[in-house]
Backbone bond lengths (Angstrom), bond angles and torsions (degrees), N, CA, C in turn:
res aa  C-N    CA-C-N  psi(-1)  N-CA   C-N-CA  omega(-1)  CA-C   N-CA-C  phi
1 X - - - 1.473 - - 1.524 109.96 -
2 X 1.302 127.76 138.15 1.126 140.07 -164.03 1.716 110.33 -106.88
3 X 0.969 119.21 129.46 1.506 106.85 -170.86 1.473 116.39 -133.37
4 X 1.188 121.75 121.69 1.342 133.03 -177.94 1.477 125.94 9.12
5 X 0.979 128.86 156.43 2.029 116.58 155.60 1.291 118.80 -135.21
6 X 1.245 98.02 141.56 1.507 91.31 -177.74 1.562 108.10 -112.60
7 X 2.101 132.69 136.21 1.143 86.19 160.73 1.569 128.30 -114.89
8 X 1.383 98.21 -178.66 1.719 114.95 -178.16 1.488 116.93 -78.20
9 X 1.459 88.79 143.38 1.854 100.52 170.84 1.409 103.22 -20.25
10 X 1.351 122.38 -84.09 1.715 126.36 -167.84 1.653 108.49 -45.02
11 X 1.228 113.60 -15.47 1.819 107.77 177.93 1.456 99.55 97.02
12 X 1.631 119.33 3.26 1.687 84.46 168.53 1.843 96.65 -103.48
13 X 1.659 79.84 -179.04 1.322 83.43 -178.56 1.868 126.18 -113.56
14 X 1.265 134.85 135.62 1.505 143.29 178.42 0.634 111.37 -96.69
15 X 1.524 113.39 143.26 1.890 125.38 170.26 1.863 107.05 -50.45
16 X 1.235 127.02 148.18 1.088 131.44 165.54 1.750 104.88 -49.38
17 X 1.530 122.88 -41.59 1.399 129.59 -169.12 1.686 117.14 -72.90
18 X 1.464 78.31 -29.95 2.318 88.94 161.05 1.177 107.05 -72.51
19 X 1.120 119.40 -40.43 1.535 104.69 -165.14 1.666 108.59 -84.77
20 X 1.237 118.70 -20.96 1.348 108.00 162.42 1.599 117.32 -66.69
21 X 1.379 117.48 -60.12 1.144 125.88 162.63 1.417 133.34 -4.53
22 X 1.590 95.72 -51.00 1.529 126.89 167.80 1.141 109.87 -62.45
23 X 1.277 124.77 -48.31 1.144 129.68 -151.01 1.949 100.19 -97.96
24 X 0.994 108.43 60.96 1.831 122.37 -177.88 1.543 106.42 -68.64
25 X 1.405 98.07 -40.48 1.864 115.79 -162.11 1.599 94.36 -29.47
26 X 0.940 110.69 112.73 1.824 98.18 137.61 0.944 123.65 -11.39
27 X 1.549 128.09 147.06 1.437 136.65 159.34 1.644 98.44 -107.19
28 X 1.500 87.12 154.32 1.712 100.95 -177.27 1.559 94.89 -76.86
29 X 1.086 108.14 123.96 1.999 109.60 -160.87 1.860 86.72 -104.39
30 X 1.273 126.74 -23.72 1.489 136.72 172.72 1.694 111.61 -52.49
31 X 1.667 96.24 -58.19 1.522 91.45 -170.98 1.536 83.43 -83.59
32 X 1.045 153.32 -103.75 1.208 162.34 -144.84 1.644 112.10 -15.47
33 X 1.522 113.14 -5.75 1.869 115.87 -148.49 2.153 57.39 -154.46
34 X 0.738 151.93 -4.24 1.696 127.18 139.56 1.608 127.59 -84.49
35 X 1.445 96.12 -38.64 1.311 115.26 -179.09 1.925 100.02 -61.80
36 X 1.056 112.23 -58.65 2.201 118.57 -179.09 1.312 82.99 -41.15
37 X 1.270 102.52 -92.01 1.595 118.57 -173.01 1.723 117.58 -9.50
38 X 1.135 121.03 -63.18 1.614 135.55 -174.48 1.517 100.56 -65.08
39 X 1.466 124.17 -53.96 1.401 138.80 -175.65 1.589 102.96 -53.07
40 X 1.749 111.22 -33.89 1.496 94.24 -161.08 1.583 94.96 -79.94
41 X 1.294 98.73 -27.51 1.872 103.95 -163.01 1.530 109.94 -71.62
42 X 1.265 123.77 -36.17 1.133 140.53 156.21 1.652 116.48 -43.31
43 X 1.463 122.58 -34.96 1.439 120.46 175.43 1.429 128.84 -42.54
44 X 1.302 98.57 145.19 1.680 102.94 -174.16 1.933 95.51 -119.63
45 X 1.227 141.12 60.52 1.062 137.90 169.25 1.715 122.72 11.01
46 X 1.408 89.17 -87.97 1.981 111.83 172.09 1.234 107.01 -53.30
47 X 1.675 134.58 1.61 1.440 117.48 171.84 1.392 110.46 -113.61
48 X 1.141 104.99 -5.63 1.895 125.81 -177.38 1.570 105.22 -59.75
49 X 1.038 131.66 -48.29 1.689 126.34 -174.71 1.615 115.50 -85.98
50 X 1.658 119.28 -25.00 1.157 104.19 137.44 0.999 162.15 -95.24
51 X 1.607 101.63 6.37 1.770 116.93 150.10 1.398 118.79 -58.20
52 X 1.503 122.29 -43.80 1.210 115.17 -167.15 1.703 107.39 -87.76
53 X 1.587 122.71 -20.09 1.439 137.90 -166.65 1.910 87.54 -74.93
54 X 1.453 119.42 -37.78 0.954 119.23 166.01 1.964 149.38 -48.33
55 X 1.820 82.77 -45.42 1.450 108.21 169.27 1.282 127.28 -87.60
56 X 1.853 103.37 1.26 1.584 105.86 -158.96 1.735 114.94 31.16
57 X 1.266 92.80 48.27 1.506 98.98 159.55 1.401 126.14 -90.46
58 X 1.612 113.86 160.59 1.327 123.29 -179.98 1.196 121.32 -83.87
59 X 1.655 85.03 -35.71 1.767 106.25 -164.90 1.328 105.90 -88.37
60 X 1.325 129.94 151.19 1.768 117.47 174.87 1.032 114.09 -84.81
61 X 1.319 92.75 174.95 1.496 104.01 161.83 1.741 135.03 -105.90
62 X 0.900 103.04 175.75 1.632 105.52 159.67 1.062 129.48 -107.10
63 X 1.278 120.69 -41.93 1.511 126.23 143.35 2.018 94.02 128.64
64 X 0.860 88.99 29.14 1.956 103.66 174.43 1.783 108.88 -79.45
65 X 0.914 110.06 116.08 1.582 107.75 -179.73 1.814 107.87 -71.30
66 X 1.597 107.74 140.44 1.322 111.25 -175.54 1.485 110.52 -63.99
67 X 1.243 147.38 -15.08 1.000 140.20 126.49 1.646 136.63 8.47
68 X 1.621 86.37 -83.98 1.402 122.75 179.66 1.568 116.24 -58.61
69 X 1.464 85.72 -31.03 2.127 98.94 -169.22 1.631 99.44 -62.29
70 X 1.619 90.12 -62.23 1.471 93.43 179.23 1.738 131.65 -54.83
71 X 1.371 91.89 -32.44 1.467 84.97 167.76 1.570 137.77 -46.16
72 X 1.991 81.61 -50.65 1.651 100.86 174.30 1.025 120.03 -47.66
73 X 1.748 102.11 -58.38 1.480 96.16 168.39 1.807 144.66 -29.82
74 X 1.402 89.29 -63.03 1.029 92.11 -175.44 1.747 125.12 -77.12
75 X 1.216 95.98 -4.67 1.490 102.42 172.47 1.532 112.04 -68.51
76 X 1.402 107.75 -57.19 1.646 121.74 171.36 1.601 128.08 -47.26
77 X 1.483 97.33 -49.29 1.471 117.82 174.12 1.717 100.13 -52.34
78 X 1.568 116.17 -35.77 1.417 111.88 -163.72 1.764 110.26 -91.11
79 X 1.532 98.87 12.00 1.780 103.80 -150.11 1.928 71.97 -115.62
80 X 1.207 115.47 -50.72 1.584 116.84 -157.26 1.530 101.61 -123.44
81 X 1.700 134.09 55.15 1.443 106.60 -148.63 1.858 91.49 -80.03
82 X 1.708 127.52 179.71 0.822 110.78 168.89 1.413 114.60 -93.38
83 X 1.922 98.13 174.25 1.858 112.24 -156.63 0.908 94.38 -63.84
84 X 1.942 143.44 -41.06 1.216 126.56 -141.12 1.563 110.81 -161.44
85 X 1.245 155.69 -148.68 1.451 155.19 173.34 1.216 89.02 -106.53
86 X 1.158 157.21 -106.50 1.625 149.34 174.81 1.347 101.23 9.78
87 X 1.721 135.14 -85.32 0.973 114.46 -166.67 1.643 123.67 -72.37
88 X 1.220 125.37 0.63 1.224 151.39 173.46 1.261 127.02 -57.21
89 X 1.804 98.54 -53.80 1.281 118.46 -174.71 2.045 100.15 -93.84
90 X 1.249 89.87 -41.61 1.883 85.96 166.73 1.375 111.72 -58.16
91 X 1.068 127.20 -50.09 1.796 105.63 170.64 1.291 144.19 -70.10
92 X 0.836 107.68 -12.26 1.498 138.61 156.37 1.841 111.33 -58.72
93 X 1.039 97.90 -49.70 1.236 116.90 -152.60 1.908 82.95 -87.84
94 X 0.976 139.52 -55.74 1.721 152.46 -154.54 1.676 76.86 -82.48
95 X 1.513 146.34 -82.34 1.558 154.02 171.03 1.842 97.75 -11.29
96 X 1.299 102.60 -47.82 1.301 93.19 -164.84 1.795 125.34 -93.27
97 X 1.234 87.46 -26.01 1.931 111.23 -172.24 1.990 94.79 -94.66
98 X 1.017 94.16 -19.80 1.944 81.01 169.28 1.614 128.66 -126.36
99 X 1.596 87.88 18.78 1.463 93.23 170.37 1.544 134.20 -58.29
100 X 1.536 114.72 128.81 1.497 119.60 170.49 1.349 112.84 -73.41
101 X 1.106 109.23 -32.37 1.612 112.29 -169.42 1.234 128.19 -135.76
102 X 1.435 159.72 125.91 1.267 166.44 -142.12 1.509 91.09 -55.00
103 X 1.514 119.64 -36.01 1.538 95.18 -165.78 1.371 134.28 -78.85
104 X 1.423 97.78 -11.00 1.582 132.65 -170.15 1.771 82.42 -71.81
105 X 1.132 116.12 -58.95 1.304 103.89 -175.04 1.446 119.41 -66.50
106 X 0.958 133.09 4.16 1.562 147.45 -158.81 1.474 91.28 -101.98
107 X 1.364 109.03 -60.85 1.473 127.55 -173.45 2.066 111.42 -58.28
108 X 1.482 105.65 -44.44 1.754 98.35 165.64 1.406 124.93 -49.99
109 X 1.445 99.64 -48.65 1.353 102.16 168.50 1.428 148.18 -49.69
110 X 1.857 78.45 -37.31 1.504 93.84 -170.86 1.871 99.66 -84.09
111 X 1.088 132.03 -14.82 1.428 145.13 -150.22 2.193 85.67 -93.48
112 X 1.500 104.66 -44.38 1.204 103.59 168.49 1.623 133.10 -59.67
113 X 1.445 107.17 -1.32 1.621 111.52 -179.19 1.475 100.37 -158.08
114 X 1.176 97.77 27.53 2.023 104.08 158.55 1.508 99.40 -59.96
115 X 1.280 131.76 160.69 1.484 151.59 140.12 1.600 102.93 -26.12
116 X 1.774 97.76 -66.39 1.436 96.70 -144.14 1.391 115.45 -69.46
117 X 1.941 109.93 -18.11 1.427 99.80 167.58 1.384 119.32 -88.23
118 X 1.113 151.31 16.06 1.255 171.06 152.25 1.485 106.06 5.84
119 X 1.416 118.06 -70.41 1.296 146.03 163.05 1.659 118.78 -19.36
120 X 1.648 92.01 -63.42 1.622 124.07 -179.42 1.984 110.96 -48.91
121 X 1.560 91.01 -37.35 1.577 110.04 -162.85 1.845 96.27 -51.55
122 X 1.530 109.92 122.65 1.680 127.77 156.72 1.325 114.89 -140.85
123 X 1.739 94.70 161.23 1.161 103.52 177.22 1.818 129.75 -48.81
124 X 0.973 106.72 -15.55 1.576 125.81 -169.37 1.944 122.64 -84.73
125 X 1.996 74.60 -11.14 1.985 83.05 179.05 1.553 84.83 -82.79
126 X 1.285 135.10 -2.96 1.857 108.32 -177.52 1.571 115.62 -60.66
127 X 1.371 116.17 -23.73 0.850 123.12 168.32 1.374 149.90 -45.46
128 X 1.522 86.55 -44.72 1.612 115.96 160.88 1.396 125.60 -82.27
129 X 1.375 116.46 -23.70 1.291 136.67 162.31 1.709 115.82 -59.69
130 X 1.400 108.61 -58.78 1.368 95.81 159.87 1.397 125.24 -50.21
131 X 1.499 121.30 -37.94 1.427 108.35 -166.85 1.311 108.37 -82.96
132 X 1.120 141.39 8.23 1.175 142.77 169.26 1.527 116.97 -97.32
133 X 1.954 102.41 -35.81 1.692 86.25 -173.22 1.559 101.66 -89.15
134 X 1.492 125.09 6.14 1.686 108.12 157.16 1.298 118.91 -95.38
135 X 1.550 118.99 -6.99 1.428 118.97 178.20 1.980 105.61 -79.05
136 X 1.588 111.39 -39.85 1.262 119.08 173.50 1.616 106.72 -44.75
137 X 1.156 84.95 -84.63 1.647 90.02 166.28 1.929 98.47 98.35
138 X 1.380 113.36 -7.72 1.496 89.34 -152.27 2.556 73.40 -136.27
139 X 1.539 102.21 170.57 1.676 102.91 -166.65 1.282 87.03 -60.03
140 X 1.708 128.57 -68.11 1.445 120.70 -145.57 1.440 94.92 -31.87
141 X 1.691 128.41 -85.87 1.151 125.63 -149.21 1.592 115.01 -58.95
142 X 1.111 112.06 -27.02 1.803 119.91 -177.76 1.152 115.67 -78.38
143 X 1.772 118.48 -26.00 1.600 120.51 174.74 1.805 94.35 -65.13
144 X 0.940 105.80 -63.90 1.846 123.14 -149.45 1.851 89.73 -64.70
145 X 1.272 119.47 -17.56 1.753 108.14 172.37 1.311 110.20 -93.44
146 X 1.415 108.43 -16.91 1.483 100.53 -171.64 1.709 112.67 -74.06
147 X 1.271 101.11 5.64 1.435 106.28 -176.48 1.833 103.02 -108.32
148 X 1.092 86.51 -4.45 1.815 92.91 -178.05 1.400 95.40 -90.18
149 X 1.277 110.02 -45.13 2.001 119.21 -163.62 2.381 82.49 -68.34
150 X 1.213 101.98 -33.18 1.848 89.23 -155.45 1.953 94.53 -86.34
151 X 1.232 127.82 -25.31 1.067 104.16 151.06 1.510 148.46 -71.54
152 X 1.212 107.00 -16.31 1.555 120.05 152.11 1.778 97.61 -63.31
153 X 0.699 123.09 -48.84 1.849 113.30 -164.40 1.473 104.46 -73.87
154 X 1.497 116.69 5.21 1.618 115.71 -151.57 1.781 80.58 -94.00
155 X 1.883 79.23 -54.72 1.733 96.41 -158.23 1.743 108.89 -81.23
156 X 1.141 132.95 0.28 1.391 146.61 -172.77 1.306 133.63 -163.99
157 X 1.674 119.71 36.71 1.193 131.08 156.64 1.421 140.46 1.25
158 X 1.488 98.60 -62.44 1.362 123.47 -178.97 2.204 95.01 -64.98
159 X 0.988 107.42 -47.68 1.499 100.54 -170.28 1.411 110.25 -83.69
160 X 1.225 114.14 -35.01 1.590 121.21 172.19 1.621 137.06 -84.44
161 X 1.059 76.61 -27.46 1.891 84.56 162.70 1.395 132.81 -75.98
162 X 1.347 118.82 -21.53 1.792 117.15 155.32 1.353 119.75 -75.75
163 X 1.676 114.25 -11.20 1.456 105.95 165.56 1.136 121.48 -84.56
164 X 1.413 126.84 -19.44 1.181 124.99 -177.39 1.499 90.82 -87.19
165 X 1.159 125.10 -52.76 2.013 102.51 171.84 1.373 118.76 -24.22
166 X 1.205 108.76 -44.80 1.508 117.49 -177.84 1.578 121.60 -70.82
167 X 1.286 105.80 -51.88 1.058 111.42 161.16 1.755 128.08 -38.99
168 X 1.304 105.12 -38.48 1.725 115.36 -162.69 1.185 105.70 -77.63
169 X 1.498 126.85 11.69 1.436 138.92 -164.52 1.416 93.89 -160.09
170 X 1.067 134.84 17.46 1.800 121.95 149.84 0.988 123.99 -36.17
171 X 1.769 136.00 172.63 1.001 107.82 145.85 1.909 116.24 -88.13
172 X 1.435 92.27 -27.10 1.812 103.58 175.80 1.872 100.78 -40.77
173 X 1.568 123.47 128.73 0.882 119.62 -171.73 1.874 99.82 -83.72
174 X 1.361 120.74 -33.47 1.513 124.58 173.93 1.081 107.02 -34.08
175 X 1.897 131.13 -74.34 1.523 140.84 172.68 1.170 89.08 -29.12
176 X 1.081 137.61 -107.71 1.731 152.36 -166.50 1.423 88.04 -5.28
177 X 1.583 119.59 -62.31 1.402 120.61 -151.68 1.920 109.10 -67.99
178 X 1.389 83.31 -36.55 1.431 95.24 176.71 2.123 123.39 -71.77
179 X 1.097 97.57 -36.74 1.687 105.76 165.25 1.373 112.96 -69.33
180 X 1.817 134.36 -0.69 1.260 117.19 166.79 0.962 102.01 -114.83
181 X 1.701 140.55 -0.75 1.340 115.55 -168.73 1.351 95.69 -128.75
182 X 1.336 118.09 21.98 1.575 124.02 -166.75 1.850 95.82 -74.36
183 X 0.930 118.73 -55.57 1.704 128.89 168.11 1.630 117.33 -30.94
184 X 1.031 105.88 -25.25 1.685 114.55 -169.02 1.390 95.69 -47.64
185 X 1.716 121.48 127.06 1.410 122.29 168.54 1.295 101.40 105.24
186 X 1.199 123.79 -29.11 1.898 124.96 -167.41 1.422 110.07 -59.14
187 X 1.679 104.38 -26.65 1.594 95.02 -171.85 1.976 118.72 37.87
188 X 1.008 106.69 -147.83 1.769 114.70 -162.51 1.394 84.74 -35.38
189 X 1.259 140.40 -55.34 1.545 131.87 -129.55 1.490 97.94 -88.68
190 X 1.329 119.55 -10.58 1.814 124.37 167.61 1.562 103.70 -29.71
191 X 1.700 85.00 129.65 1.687 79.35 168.54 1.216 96.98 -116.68
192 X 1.827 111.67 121.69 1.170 126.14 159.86 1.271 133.44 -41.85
193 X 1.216 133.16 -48.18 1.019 136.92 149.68 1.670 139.79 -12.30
194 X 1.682 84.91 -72.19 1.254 102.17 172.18 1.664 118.40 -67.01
195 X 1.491 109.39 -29.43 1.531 100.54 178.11 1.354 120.69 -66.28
196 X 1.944 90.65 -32.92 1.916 97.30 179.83 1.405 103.07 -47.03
197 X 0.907 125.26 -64.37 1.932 154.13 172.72 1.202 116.66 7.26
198 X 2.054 83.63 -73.83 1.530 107.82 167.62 1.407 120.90 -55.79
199 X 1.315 105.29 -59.46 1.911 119.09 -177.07 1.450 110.36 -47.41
200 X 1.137 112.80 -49.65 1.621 116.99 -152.10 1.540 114.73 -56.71
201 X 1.784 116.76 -24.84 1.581 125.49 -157.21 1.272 87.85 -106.56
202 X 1.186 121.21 -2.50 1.980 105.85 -170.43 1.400 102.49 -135.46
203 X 1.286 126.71 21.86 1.382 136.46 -163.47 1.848 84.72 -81.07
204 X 0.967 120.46 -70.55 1.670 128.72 -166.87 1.702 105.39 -72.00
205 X 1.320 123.17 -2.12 1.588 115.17 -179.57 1.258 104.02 -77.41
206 X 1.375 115.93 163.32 1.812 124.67 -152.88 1.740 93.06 -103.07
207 X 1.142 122.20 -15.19 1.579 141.19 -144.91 1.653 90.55 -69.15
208 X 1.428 124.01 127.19 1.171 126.74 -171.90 2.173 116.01 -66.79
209 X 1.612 82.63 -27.74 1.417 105.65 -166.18 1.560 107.84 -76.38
210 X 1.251 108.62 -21.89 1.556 124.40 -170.80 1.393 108.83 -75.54
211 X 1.487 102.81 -64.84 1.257 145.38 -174.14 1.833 89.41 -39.33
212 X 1.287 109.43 -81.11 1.950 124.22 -167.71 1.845 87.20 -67.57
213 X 1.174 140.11 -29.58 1.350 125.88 -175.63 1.895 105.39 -73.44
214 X 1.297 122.97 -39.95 1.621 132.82 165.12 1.430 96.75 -43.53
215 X 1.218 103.21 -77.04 1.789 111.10 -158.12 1.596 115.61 -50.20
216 X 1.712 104.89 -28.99 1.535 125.45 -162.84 1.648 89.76 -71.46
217 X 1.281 108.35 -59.68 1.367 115.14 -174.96 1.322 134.88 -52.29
218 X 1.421 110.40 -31.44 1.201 136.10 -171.36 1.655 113.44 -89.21
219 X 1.428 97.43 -37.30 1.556 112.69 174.08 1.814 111.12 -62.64
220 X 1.584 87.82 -63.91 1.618 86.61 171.64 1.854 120.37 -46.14
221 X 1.222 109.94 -42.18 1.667 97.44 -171.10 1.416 104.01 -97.26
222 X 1.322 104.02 18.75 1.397 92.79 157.42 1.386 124.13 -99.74
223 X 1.234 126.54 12.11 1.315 146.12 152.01 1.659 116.13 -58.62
224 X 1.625 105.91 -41.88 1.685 103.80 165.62 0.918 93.79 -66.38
225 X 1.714 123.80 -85.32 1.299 143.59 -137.12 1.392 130.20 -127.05
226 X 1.719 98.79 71.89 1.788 110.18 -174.75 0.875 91.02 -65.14
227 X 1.539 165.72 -36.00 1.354 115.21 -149.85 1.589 109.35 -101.68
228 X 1.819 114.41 -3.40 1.410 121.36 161.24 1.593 112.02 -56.46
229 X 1.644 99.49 -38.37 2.083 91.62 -155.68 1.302 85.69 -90.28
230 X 1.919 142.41 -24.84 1.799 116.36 163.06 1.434 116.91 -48.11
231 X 1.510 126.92 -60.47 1.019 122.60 -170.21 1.844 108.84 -68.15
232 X 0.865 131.28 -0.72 1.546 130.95 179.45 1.521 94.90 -101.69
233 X 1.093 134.83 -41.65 1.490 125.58 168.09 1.376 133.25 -66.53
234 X 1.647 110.76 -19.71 1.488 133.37 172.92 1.367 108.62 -75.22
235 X 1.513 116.58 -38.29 1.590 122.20 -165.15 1.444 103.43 -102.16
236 X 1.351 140.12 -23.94 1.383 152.76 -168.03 1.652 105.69 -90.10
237 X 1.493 130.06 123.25 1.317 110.16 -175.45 1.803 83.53 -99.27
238 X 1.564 122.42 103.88 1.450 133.51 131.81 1.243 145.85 -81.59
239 X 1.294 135.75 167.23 1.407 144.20 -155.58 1.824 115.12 -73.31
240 X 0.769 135.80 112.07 1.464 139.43 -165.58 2.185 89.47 -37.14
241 X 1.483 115.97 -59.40 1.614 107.09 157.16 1.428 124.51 -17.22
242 X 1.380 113.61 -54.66 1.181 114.39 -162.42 1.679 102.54 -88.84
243 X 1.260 135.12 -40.30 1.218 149.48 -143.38 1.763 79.13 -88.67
244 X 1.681 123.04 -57.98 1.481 112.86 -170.57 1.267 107.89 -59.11
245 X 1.655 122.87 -39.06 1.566 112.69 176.85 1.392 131.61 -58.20
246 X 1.400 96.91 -48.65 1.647 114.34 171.87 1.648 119.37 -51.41
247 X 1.313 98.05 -21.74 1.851 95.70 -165.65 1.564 108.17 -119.64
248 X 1.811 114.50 -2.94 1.099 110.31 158.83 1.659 150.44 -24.57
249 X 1.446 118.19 -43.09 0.654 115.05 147.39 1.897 139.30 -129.87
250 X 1.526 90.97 61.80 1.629 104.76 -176.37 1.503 100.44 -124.62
């Protein structure tokens, strides 16, 4: 049997079965058995089939607004946070791989950009970040990481920014999705560069997600710097999608 790979910060690559392997730590079974608990009580029944009719999801729902998830989260996370990045990234990781319901997965994520683990945050959760935004597979979960992948790039550049090079040329179209909109929020501190980076290999892909992730990106920093994202739209041949998003408001 052949089993997945994932790769690592350094660029090589591990069996999906190492990296579980690795991943022995305990999960905080406390917050994780608070977090169910809060989610169920928190349910809204009658909103559950059009949350999920929404996500074209498989998985159900509970009908907890993403809002709310995070709140929980982070309330709990601040009541029990975990001891260390090992057990950090194991709960996260147990929240996400045994979820019943979309929200459980809402909640890993959100447990990944609580306050209270703040501390915990390294370069080495990218790892885990990938395996989630190709297991997600779908924006909700890939928007809400791409802010996990851009605070690692905030606080560790130098280590995170050749993965997202890498990324911007995946074949997984999510990565891709995630190396252009990872910047969102950077304002001045945007690295141009790196967005060119991202943009430049997916400028001509037909991919709907690509397409609104260019324009998304481009729109936002054009709030610093309209007269960078006109002339990058004049010289760049992009998607009439991307060109209406990007120039929205210039």
């Amino acid at each position: 049997m052949q089993h997945a790979a994932t790769s690592c910060i350094d660029g090589s690559v591990t069996p999906r079965s190492a990296v579980r392997q690795a991943g022995d730590v305990p999960a905080d079974a406390e917050l994780i058995a608070a977090v169910r608990a809060g989610l169920r009580t928190a349910a809204e029944p009658e909103r559950a089939p059009m949350m999920q009719a929404y996500m074209k999801s498989s998985m159900p729902y509970l009908g907890v607004r993403v809002p709310a998830v995070r709140a929980l989260v982070r309330a709990e996370a601040k009541r029990r946070p975990p001891s260390d990045r090992a057990t950090l990234e194991a709960t996260i990781r147990t929240l996400w791989r045994e979820a019943a319901v979309r929200e459980e997965r809402y909640a890993a994520t959100a447990l990944a950009g609580a306050p209270a683990v703040r501390p915990l945050r390294a370069p080495e959760l990218i790892d885990l970040y990938r395996e989630l935004i190709v297991e997600g597979a779908w924006w909700d979960h890939v928007d809400e990481l791409s802010h996990r992948v851009g605070e690692l790039l905030a606080a560790y550049p130098d280590r995170i920014r050749p993965v997202l090079l890498g990324w911007a040329v995946e074949p997984d179209r999510w990565l891709r999705r995630v190396a252009i909109i990872g910047q969102l929020g950077f304002r001045e501190r945007t690295d141009r560069d790196l967005l060119t980076a991202a943009i430049e290999p997916n400028a001509d892909d037909p991919d709907f997600f690509l397409r609104k992730a260019i324009g998304w990106a481009l729109r936002e920093y054009a709030r610093t710097d309209a007269a960078w994202v006109r002339r990058f739209v004049e010289t760049h041949r992009l998607s009439p999608l991307s060109v209406r998003e990007a120039t929205k408001h210039l």
